[in-house]
N, C-alpha and C positions, 0 to 999 in steps of 0.2 A: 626559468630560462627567459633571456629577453632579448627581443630584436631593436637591436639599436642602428637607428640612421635618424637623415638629417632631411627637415621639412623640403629643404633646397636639393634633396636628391634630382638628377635631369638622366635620363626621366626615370618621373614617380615608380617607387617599386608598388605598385596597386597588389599583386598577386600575393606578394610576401606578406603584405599585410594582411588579406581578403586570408591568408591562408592560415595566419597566425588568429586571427578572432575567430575563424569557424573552429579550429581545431582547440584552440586554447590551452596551444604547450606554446604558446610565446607572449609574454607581454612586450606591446610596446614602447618602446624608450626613446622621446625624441630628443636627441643633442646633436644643435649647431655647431659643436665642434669635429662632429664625425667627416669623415672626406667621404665614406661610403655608406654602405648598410652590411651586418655583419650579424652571425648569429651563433652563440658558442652553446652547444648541444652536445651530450655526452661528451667529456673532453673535447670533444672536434671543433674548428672554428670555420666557420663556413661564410665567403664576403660575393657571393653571385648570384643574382636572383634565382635563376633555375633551382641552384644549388641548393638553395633555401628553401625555396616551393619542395622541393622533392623531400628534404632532409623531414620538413615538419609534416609531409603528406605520409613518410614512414610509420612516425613516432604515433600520428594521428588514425594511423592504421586504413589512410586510401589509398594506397600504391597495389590495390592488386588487380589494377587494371594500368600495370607500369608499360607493359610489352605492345600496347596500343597506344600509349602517350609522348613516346618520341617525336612523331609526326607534328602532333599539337606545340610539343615545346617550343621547334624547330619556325613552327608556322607564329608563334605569338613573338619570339625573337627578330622575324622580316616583317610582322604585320604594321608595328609605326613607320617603316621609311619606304611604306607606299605612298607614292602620294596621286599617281593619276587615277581619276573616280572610273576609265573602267576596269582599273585593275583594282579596285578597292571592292567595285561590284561586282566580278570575277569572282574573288573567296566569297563574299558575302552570298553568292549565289551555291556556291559549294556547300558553305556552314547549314543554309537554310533547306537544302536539299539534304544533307543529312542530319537535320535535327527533326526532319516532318514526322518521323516515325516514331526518335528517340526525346527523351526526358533529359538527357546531360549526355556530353559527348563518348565515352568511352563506357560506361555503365551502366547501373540503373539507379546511381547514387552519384553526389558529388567527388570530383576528385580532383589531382593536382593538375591534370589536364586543363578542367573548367577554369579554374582559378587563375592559369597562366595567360589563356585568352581570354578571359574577363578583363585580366587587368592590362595585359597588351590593346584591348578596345578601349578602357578609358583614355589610358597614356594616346592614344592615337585620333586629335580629336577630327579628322579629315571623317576615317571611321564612322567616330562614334555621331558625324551630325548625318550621315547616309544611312547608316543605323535606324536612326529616329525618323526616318521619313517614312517608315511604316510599310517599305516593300518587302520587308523579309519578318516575315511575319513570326517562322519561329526561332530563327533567331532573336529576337527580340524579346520573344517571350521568355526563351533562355536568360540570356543577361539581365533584363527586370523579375527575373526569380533571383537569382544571386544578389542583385542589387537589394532586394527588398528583405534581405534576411536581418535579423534584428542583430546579428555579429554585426554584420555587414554595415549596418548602418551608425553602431556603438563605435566601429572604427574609423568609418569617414567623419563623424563628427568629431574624434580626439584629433585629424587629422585636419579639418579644418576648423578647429580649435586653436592648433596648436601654430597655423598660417596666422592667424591671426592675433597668438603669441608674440612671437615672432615680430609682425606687423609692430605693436606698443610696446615691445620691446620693456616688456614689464614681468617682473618675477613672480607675480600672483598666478596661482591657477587659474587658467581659463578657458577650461570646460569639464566638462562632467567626465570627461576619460581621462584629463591630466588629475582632479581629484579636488579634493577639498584642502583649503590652506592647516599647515600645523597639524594633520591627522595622524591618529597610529592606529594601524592594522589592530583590531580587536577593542579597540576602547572608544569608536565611535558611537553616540547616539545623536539620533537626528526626531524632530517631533513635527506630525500633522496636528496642526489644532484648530479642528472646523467649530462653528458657534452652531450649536443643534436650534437653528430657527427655521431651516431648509434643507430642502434638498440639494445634493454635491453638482455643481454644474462642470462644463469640461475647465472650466478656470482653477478650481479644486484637483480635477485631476492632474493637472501639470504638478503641483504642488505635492497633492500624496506620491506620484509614481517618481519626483526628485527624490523623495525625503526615504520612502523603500530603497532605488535606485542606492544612495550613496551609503546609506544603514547595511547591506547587501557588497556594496564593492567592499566594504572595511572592515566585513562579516562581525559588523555591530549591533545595534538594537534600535529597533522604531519605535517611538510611543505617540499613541495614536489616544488625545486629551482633548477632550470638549472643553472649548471657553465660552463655559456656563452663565457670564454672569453682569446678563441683564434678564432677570425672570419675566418682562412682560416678551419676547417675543420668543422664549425656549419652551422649547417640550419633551418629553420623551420619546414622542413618536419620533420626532426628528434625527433622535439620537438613534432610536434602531432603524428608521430606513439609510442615515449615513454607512452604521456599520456594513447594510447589504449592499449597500452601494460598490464601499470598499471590496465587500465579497467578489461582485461583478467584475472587479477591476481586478483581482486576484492579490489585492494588497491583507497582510494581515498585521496585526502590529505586536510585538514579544510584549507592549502593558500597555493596557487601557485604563488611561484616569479623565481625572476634571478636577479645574482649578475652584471650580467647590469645596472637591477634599482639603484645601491647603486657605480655606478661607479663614479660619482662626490664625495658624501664622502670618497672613499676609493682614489682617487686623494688626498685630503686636510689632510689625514691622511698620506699619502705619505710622502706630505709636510712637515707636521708635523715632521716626523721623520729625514728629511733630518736638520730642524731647530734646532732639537736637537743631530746633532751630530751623529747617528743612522744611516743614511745610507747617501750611498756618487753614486758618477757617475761612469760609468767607459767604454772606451771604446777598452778593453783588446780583440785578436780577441777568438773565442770562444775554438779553439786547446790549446792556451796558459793559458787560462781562467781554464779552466779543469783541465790540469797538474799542476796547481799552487798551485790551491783545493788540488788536492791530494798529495803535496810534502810540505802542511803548508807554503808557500811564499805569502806572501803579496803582493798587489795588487799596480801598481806605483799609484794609484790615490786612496788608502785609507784614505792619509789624505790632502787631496784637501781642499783648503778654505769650508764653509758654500754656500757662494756668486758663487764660481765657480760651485757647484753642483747645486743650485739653476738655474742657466745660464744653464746649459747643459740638466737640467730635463723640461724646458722651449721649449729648442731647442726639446726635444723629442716628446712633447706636440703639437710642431707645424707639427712634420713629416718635418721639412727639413732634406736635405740631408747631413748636419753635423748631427742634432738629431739621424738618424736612425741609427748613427754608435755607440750611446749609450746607455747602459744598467743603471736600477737604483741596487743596490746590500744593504742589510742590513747588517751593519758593528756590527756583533755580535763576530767573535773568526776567529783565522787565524789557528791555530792550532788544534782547538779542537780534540779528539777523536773521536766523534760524527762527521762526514764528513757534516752531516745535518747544521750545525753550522756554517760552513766554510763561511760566508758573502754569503748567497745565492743571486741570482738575484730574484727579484722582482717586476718589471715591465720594457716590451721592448715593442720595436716599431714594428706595423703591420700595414702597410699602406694597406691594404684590406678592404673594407665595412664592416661594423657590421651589422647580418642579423638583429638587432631589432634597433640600434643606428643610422647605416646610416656610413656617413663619419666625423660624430663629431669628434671621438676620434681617436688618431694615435698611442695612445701608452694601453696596455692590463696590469692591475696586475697579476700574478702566480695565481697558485691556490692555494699554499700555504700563500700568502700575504694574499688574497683575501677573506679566507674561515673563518680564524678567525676572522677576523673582523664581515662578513654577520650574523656568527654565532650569537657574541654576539649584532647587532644591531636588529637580528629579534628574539629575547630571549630564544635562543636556550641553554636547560639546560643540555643537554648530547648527543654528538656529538660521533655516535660509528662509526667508522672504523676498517677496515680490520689490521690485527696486521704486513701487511707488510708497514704500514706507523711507525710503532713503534719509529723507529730511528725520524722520525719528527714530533714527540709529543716535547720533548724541545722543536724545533722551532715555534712550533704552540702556544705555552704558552709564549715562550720570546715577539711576536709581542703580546699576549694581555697584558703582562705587561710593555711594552714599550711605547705601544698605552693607557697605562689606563682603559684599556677596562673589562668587566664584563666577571666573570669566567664562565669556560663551563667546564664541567666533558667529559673525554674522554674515551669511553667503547671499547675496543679491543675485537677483533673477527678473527678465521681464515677465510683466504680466502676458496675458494670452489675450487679446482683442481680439472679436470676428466680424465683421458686416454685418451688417442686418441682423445684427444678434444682440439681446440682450444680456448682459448676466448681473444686473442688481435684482436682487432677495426681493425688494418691495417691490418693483415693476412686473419680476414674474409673478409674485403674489395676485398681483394685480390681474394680468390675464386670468386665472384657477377662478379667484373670489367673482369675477365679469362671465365667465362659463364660455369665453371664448378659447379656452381649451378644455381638453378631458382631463386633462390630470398635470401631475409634477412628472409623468411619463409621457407625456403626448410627445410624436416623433418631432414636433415642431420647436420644442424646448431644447436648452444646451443644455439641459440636465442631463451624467450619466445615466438616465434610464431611460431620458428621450432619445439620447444619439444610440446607445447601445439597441434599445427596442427601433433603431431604425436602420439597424443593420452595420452600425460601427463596433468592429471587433478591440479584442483587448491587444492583440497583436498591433493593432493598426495603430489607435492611439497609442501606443506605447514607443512604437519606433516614432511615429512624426514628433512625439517631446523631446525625444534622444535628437532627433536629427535638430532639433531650432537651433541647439549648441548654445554658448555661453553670449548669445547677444544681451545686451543690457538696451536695445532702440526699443521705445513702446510703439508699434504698430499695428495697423487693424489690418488685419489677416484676411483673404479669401477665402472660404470653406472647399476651392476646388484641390488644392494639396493634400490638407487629409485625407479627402477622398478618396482622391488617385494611391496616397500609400496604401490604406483599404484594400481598394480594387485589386491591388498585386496582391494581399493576402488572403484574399478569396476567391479570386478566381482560379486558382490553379486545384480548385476541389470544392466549388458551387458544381452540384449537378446540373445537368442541361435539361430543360424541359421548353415544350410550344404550349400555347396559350392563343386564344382567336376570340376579340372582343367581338360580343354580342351581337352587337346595334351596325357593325360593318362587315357581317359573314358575308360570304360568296360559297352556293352550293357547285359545287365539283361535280361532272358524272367522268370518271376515268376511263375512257373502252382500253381493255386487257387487263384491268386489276381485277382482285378477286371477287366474284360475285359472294362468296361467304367468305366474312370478312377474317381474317389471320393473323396470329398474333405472332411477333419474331421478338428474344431479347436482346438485346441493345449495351453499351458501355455507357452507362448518364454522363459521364465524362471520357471524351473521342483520345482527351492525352494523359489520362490518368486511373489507368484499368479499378484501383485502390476502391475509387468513390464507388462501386458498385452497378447495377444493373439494374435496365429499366425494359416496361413493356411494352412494344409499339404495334399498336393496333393498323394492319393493311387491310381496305377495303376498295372497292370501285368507286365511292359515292366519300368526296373529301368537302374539307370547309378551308376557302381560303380566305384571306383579310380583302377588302373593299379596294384598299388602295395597291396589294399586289393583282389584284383581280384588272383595276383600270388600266394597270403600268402594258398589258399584254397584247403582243402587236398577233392579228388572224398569224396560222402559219407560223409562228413564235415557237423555238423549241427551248425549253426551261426545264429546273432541277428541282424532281422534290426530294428536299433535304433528307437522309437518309434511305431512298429507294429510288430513285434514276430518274433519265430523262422524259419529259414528256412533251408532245407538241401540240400546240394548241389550234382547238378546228373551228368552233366558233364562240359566241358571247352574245347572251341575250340580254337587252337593255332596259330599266324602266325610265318611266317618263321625268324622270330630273337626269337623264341620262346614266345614270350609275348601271353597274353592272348587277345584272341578279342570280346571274346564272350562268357557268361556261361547261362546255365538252372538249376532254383532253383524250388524246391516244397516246397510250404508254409506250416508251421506246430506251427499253432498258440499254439498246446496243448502242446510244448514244453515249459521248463523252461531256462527263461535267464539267469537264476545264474550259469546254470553249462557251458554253453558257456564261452570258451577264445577269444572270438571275440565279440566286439558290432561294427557295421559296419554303417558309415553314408550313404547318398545315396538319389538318385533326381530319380522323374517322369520324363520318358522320355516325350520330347514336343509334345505337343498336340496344336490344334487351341484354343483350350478353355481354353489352363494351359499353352503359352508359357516361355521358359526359360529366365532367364534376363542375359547378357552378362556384364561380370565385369571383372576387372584387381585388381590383387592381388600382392603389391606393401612392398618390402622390402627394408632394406639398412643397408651398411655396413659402417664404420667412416671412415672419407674424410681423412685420415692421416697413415701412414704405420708405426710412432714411438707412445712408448706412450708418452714421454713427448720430446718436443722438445726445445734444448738448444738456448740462444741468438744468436748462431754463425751458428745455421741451417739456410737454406734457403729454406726455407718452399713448392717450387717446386722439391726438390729432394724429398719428402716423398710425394707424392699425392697416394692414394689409385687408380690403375687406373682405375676399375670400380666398384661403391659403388650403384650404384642403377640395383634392381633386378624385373621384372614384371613375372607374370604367367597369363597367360588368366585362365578364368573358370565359369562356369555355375553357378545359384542358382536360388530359386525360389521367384516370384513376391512379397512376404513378402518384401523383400529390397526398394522396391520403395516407401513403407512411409517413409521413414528414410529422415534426415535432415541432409544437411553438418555438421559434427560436432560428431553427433552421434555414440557412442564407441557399439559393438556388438561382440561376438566371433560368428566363425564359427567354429565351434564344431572340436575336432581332430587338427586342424590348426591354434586358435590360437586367439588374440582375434584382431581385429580391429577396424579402425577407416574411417569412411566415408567420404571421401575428394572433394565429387560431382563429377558432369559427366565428362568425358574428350572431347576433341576435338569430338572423332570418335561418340560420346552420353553413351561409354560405361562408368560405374558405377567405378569409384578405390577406393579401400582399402585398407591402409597403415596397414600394421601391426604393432600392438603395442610392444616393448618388455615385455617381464614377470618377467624378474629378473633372469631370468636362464642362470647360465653361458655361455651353451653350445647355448644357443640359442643370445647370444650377444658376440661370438666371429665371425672371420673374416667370411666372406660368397665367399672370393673365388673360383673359382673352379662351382657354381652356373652357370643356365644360367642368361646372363645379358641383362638389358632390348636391346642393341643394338650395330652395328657398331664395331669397332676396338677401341683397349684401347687407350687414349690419350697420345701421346708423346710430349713433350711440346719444343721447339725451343731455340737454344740456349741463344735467349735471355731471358728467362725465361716466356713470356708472349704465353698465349691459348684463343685469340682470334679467331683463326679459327676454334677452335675443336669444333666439332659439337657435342648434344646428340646423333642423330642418327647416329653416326660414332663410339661407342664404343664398343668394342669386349673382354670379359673375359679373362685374364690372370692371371697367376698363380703370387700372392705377391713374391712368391719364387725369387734368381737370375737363370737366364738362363745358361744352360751348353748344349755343343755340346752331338752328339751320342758315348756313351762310346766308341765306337768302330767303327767309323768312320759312313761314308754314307753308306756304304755296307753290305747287310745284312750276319747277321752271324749265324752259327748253332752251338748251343752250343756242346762243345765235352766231354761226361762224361769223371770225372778220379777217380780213387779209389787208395786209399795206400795196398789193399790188394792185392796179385798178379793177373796174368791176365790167365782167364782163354779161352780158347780157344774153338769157336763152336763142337758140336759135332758131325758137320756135314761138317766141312769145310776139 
């Protein structure tokens, strides 16, 4: 079945669409030629949006909440030609009063209801920017759960793919929901092919979750092949932490090779080519090699006999010490425009072990020799890459038709750039080997095991790649989007829990709470009965935080969060003024809506309700530029202390939790459960949420330890200790304006000076 309309539809069918990828009895079919939008379903032809919302909420089996969706239909049909804001805040006041209790409007599951007002909100944008102003708060939550569904987002970007179709007015595909050029349903293969010298960072993830992605729309095959072949920097290991990584991401691949297996035919192809005149020897040293590329000079041994390259590709082969002074180079253009062209090299000598080969081979093909060939011998039909290999597309097609070899389509993509983020191999290397991180896991790394162990789901990355769409601009991206995609996929089933750091309790005594303290169970989550139940310990004697403790005016009546109102009688103060101590009278008959205060808050310990002891775990980006040029040296920008700890209390609810487990603690923020430390105390990493202000730098913070690290003139921190680092300001250093001496400022005024009148 397929719903066909036109990108220029006015206005957008959002619903029909929103309604067509959740349910998945429609594909979409964009054609300019359409006058409407139209949808032919069991014989029937159906060209009105309702008509269509309803027809596919049948087939999809959500119409059994039909008899309450009239209303809805009626109201998404008047909701664009509102246009005055307080009749816009009117419904929106309605919607949010009836979503406070419910999960979707008509049920306890989606249906063609939602879908009709979802897309009536977007098409309506007066709506949807009073919407976003964060008064309605469950509304909102409602529509960014819709929005955030991985259909949901599969579809806006074929949808704003296909605008921008449209826009170039160009017959290529261009995006990932229009599809890949020349494909047929069943005979696609697409290939990830990571170098096992590292770990996957999120840059890799773009790339494996395309290559699943389009292997999956064209119900084809992934081959998921290490390019094995430079042995000084691969290893094994590399290769099984990639596969778990893939694990992590829920990617699996139908064959797992390496262009090792295929290194005897890519030798005789070698061959081949040196036979035909195609590529010659050369052993020019690698300075002059370079400059020669780039000034178009030809090479003294470009037209060397057949026989004498054959001799010298021999000597390579064997790794003698003649051979190793030899490179093989494919004699393609001396001049070209395209520098890609310039007779690149093609295979050199590496007398180091191959961690799967052994000491067979002495000499390695490129990667670019190497990859077209693998391509088309394991029947790879569309081979995407990042669009900063653009310029070696020629060269990637010159060797398949020099070699004879079977055509492969090549799909261009931007790379993924972030801020303050690294992702070259050597530089992360470089933090591990310096011990200014813990691992190729440290949440501070773009490594999938960094971001995932810091609380980024597979959900989450997975929609933000879907949503980039088919941009080919290389951009350096904000880390607050992902975030924020995240955020909607976990908060609607992170448990709720409180937490009260250490170092800024405030003892509570409650007159009318219970003198023995009582336990009541709770929903962990207020909108999602699903996520389970938790314990809440009521006592007389509570612990609040320092800074809601100072916020509280004598005579203040305030809410503790989950058990009622309280009014506050007095506050006892120590000598830097802080608060040390306050007395509240309970007054459950008050109302929480008229409080400006909901206030979280722990049962002080008892033998029978002890406290659990946790560390509360943040971080700031390991780098002080946001993008760093080829000619940096990557130890003059070290952030010099990027990780932050808080000690702080919660209650025994936390010890069902499993390493892994995403949870917010209310007020603070949501986290991630990273198991016991050394001392058995609990840590949790906090997650980001997309908000600016909360993913900008964190100095100035206290820091988990020590003095900040200075690193030695020769660039290397192997002595720097974690627990030797000490918070400093990013800022540069400047002496005392006014020397060491203290100074007393001297008022001056332009108006005259008047004289005591006492002097």
């Amino acid at each position: 079945m397929s719903l066909t309309l036109s990108i220029k539809t006015a206005p957008f069918p959002y619903a029909a669409v929103g309604i067509a990828a959740y349910t998945q009895k429609a594909e979409l079919n964009f054609d300019e030629s359409a006058t409407g939008i139209s949808l032919a379903l069991d014989g029937l032809q159906y060209t009105s949006e309702d008509e269509i919302v309803a027809a596919l909420a049948k087939a999809g089996r959500l119409d059994e909440g039909k008899s309450k969706e009239a209303a809805y239909f009626a109201l998404a049909k008047t909701l664009p030609a509102v246009t005055g804001v307080p009749d816009i805040l009117s419904v929106l006041d309605s919607l949010d009063d009836h979503l406070a209790y419910r999960t979707f409007l008509v049920c306890n599951y989606v249906t063609a209801a939602d879908w009709m007002v979802w897309g009536s909100i977007r098409v309506a944008i007066k709506v949807l920017g009073l919407l976003k102003n964060g008064q309605h708060f469950h509304v909102l939550r409602w529509f960014s759960h819709l929005e955030s569904l991985e259909c949901t987002q599969i579809a806006l970007a074929g949808v704003a793919a296909a605008k921008a179709n449209r826009a170039r007015n160009t017959k290529t595909a261009a995006s990932f929901a229009l599809g890949l050029q020349n494909a047929k349903e069943g005979e696609v293969v697409t290939r990830f092919p990571p170098e096992p010298s590292g770990y996957l960072h999120i840059g890799h993830a773009k790339a494996a979750l395309l290559n699943q992605y389009f292997a999956k729309m064209y119900k084809g095959k992934l081959i998921v092949r290490f390019d094995d072949t430079n042995p000084t920097k691969e290893r094994t290991e590399f290769e099984e932490t990639i596969l778990e990584d893939l694990k992590l991401l829920n990617i699996q691949g139908d064959k797992i090779s390496h262009t090792s297996d295929y290194f005897d035919a890519i030798y005789d192809l070698a061959v081949q080519l040196i036979m035909a005149g195609n590529a010659y020897t050369d052993d020019t040293e690698q300075t002059q090699m370079r400059e020669e590329r780039g000034k178009g000079v030809p090479s003294a041994h470009r037209d060397d006999p057949v026989g004498e390259n054959l001799k010298h590709f021999a000597e390579m082969r064997a790794g003698t010490p003649e051979g190793v002074r030899w490179c093989l180079r494919a004699k393609i253009s001396v001049d070209d425009q395209n520098k890609a062209l310039r007779d690149p090299v093609i295979y050199r000598c590496n007398l180091i072990p191959h961690h799967r080969t052994g000491d067979k081979w002495k000499i390695y093909p490129t990667y670019d020799f190497a990859c077209p060939i693998v391509d088309a011998i394991e029947g790879v039909t569309h081979a995407l890459r990042t669009n900063e290999y653009r310029e070696r597309n020629a060269q990637y097609y010159w060797m398949i038709k020099a070699l004879g070899l079977r055509y492969v389509h090549i799909w261009d993509y931007s790379r993924l750039n972030f801020i303050y983020t690294l992702l070259s191999k050597r530089k992360l290397h470089w933090f591990v080997e310096n011990n200014l991180v813990k691992g190729w896991d440290d949440p501070r790394f773009p490594t999938i095991r960094g971001i995932r162990r810091r609380g980024m789901t597979v959900e989450g990355l997975s929609q933000f790649m879907l949503a980039q769409g088919p941009s080919q601009a290389i951009v350096s991206l904000e880390w607050d989007s992902i975030w924020a995609i995240n955020k909607k996929v976990i908060d609607p089933i992170a448990p709720r829990f409180w937490a009260v750091v250490k170092d800024r309790m405030v003892a509570v005594r409650v007159n009318g709470g219970p003198e023995i303290p009582e336990v009541k169970k709770l929903p962990r989550h207020k909108k999602n009965p699903e996520v389970g139940e938790k314990n809440t310990v009521y006592s007389n004697h509570i612990l609040v935080e320092q800074e809601d403790a100072a916020s509280f005016e004598d005579g203040e009546e305030i809410t503790l969060m989950d058990w009622g109102n309280a009014i506050v009688r007095s506050k006892e103060t120590g000598p830097n003024c802080e608060i040390t101590s306050l007395t509240m009278d309970l007054h459950l008959e008050g109302d929480f809506r008229k409080t400006k205060k909901k206030i979280t808050w722990l049962a002080q310990a008892t033998v029978e309700h002890p406290p659990v002891e946790i560390a509360l775990l943040d971080y700031d980006y390991l780098i002080t530029k946001k993008k760093l040029e080829e000619e940096d040296d990557v130890k003059d920008f070290v952030t010099p202390v990027s990780e932050f700890r808080e000690d702080a209390l919660t209650d025994a609810n936390v010890t069902t939790l499993e390493k892994g487990d995403i949870i917010q603690f209310e007020r603070k923020g949501y986290f991630i459960f990273d198991g016991a430390a050394v001392d058995r105390r609990l840590e949790f990493i906090k997650i980001p949420d997309g908000r600016a202000a909360n993913l900008a730098s964190k100095a100035g913070k206290s820091a988990i330890t020590g003095e900040a690290p200075v690193l030695p003139p020769d660039g290397t921190s192997s002595s720097i200790e974690h627990s030797q680092l000490q918070p400093i300001s990013k800022m540069y250093r400047i002496g005392n304006l006014y020397g060491e001496e203290d100074v007393t400022p001297v008022p001056s005024t332009r108006m005259y000076t008047v004289r005591s009148m006492y002097e």
